[in-house]
C-alpha atoms as one frame of an Amber mdcrd trajectory, in Angstrom:
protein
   0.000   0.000   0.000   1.946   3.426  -0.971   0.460   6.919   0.291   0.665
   9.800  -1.308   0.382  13.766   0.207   0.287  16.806  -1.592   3.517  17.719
  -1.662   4.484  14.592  -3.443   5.844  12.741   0.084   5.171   8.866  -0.556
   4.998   5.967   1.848   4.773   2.398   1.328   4.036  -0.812   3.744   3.591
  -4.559   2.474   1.768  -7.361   3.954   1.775 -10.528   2.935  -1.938 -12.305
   2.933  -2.138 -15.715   2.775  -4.464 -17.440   0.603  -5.468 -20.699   2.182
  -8.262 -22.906   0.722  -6.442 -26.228   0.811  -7.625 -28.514   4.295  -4.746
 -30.084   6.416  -3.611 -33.731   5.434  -3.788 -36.910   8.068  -1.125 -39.761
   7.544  -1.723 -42.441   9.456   0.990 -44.844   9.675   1.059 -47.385  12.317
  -1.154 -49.326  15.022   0.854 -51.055  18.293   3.764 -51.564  15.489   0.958
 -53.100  12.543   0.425 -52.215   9.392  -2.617 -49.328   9.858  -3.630 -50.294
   5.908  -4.995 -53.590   7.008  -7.132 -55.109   9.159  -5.229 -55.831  12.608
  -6.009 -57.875  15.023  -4.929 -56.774  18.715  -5.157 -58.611  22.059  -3.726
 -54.943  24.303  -6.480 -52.934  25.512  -4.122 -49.907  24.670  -4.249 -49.415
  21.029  -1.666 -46.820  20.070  -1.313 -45.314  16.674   1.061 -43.331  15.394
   1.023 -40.640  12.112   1.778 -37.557  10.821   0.078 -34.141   9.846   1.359
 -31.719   7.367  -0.059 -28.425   6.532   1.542 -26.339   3.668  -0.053 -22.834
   4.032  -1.170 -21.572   7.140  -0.195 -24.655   9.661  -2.341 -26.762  11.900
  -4.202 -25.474  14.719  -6.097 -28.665  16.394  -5.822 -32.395  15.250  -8.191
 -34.337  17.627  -8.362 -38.308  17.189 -11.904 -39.991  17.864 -12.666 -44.296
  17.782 -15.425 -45.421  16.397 -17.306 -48.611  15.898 -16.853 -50.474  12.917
 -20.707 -50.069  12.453 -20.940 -46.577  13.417 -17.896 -45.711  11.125 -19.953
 -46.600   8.161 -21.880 -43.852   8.756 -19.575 -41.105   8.103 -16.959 -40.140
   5.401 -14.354 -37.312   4.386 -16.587 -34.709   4.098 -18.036 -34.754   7.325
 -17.717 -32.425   9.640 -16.266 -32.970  13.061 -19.455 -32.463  14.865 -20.677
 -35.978  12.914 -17.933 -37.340  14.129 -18.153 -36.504  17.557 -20.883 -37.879
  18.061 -20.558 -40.904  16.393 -17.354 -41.331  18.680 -16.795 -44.058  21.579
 -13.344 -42.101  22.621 -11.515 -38.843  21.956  -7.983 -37.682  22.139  -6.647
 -34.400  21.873  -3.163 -33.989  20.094  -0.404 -32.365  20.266   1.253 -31.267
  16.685   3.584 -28.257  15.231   1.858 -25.136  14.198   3.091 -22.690  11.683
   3.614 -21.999   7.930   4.511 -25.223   6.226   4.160 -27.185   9.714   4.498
 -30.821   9.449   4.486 -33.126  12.822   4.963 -37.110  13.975   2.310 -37.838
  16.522   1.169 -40.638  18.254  -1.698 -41.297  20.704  -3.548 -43.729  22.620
  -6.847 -45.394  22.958  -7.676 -47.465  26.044 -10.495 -50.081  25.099 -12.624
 -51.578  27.280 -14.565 -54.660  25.279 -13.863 -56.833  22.680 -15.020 -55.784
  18.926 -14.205 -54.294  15.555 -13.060 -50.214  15.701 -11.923 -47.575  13.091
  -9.773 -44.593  14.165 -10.635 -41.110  12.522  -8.866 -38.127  12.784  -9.977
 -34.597  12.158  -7.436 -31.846  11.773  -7.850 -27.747  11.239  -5.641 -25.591
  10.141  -5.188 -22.129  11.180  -7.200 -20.812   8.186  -9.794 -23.013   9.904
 -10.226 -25.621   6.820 -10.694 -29.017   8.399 -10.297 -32.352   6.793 -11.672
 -36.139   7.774  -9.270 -38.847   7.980 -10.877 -42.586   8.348  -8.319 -45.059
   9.684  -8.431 -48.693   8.749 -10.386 -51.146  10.878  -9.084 -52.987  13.243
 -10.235 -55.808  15.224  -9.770 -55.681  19.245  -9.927 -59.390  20.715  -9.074
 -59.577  24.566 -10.412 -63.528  24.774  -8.911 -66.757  24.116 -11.386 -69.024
  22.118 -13.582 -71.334  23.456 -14.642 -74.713  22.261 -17.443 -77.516  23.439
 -15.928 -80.705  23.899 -17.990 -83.771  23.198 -16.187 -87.309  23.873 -18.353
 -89.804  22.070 -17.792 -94.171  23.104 -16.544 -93.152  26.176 -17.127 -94.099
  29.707 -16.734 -92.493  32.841 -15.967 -93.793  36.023 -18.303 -93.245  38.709
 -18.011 -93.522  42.551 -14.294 -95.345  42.996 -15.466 -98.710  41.566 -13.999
 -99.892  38.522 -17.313-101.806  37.542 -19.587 -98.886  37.877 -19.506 -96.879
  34.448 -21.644 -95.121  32.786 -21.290 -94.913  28.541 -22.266 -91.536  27.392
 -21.816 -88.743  24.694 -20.461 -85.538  27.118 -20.546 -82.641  26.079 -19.817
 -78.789  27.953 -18.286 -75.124  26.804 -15.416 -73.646  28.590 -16.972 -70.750
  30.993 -15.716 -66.887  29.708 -12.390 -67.419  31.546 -11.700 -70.363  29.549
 -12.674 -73.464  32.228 -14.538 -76.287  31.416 -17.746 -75.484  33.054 -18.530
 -78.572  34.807 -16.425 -81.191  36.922 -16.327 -83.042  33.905 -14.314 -80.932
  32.470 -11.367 -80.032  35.125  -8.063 -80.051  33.233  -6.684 -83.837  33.208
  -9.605 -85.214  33.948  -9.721 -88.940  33.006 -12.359 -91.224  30.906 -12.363
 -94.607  29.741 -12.544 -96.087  26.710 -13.052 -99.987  25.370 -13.440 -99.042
  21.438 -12.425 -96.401  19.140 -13.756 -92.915  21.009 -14.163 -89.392  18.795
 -13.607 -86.089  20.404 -15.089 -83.132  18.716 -16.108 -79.500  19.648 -17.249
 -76.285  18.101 -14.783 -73.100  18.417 -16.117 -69.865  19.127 -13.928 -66.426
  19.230 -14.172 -63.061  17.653 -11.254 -63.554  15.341 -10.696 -67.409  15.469
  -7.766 -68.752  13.291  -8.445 -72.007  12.182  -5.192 -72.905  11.174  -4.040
 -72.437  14.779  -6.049 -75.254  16.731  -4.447 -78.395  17.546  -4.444 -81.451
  19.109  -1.414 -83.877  19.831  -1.925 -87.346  21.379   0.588 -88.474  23.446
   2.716 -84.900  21.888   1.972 -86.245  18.678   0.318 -84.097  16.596  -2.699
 -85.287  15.085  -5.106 -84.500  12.136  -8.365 -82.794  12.611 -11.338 -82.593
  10.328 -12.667 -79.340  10.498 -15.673 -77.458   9.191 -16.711 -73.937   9.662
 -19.999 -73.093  10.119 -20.541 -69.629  10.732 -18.631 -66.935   9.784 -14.789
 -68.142   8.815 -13.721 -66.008  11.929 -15.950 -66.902  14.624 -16.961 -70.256
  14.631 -15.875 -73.855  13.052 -16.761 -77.652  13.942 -13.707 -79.997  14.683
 -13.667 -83.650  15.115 -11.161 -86.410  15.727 -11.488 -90.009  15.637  -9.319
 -92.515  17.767  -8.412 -96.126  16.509  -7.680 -98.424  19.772  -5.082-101.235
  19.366  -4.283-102.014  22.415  -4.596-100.784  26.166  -2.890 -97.793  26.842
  -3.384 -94.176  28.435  -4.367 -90.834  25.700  -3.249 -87.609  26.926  -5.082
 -85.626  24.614  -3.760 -81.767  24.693  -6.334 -79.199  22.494  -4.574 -75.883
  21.999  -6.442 -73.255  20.729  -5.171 -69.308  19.205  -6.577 -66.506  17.596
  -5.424 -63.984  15.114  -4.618 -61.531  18.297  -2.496 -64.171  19.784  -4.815
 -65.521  22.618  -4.019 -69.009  23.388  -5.481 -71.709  25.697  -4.234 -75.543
  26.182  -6.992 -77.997  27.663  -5.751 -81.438  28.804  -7.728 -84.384  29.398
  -6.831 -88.235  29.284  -8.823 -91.147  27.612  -7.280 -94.382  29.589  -8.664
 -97.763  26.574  -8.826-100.990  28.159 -10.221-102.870  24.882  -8.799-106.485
  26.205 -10.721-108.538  28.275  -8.835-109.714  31.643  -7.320-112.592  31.934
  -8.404-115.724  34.430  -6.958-118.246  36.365  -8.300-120.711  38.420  -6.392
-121.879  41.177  -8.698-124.401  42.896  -9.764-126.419  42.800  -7.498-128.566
  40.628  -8.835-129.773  37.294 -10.265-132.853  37.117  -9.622-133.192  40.580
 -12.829-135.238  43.334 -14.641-132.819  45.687 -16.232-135.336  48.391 -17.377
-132.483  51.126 -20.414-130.849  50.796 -18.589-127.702  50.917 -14.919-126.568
  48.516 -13.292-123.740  47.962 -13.385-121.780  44.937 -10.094-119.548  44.835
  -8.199-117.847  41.303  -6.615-114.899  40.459  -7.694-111.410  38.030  -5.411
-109.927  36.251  -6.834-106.690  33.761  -2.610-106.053  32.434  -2.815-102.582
  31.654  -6.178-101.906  31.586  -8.081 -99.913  34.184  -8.286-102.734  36.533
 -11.157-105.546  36.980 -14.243-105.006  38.321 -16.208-107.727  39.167 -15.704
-111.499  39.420 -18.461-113.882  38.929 -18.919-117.851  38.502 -21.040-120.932
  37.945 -20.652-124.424  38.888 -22.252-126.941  36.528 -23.098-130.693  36.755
């Protein structure tokens, strides 16, 4: 701007202006060390990312991170404002960046989540100019849980009471309780059963992000094949089965590890002791082919089950 008098005097004082039309940009480059472009899985309630924000003309003022819900996420995009956002928002987190002409700033910050589901960071920065832009993370999933499974032992006996005569054939089956127990006696890590023919185990997995490459079972710590089907969605729930052939009598220590895609993992032991041979018998007295002339003998032997779970009962008849 020059000024002019009368007498010809002149003055003149510049100002730059600034022209700024052009909204703040939102990098986002990491989440607890992952790759932000794909879909994470994370078993730490603290879910840290980390970015950058860069501002060529008049330099940032505010850059505010919110989390969403996967669902409620889908109900926004770039050109909302950040009063959509807000209130779309589980969590908020002011934070800290440069300011300034040409300003450009690493940041990280923090959400603490408290349940188990599938989020989606967004970011909403403003510059000084007060242009504001919408950045929408990639969804992550937030898994806190191990998975569960049923367990269903089927040609399997159990023994009741403390007699080795007394079981009872059945098809059991129970879920592991939400801190990953069997939920019934049955069920108490190395719990025995009995077995006098091929047995099947089998279960259905449930888990927010189940990997189904990642469940196992090893007989004896020899890792076996599993047949497994998935019924609901590839993620959350699958069938798995396992059939055992009996040859002779010996103890199963059967150990089912299951993980997920955060890295949750539970091992469940339990032990399937197979007495498919009969015992063996001896009689001791009286001698074969031997003359009983009192109106009373004795009838004596001996039981022997090898390495079976031990004999039960003894019975006999005397015929003429």
């Amino acid at each position: 701007i020059t000024a002019k008098d009368l007498a010809g005097n002149t003055t003149t004082h510049n100002k730059t202006v600034y022209v700024d039309r052009q909204s703040p940009t939102v990098a986002i480059s990491t989440l607890n060390k992952a790759d932000a472009a794909t879909n994470t899985f994370v078993n730490s309630a603290n879910c840290t990312f980390a970015g950058s924000s860069t501002d060529d003309l008049s330099g940032i003022s505010s850059l505010t991170g919110y989390l969403l819900t996967a669902t409620a996420a889908t109900t926004i995009d770039e050109s909302s404002g950040e009063e959509a956002v807000k209130a779309k928002a589980l969590l908020s987190s002011a934070i800290a960046v440069g300011s300034g002409v040409n300003a450009a700033a690493s940041w990280n910050t923090t959400f603490t989540i408290e349940s188990d589901g599938s989020y989606v960071p967004v970011f909403v920065a403003t510059d000084v100019a007060g242009n504001t832009s919408v950045t929408i993370g990639s969804q992550f999933t937030a898994d806190f849980a191990a998975p569960k499974s049923t367990l269903a032992l089927s040609n399997v006996y159990e023994l009741e009471n403390s007699s080795a005569s007394a079981l009872t054939e059945g098809n059991y089956g129970d879920a592991m309780d939400s801190e990953g127990k069997w939920s019934s006696g049955k069920w108490t890590d190395g719990y025995t059963y009995y077995a006098k023919d091929d047995f099947t185990l089998s279960g259905t997995v449930s888990d927010i992000a189940f990997n189904s490459d990642k469940i196992s079972l090893t007989v004896n710590n020899v890792s076996q094949s599993l047949t497994k089907e998935t019924t609901g969605s590839a993620l959350t729930e699958m069938n798995w089965s396992y059939n055992q052939t009996l040859s002779s009598d010996t103890t199963y220590t059967c150990k089912l590890t299951l993980e997920d895609n955060s890295g949750n993992k539970i091992t469940k032991t339990f032990i399937v002791q197979s007495d498919k041979s009969a015992p063996g018998v001896s009689i001791l007295a009286p001698a074969a082919g031997s003359n009983q002339t009192a109106s009373s003998f004795t009838v004596s032997g001996t039981v022997n089950d090898g390495a079976g779970i031990g004999a039960g009962a003894v019975t006999y008849k005397i015929y003429k």
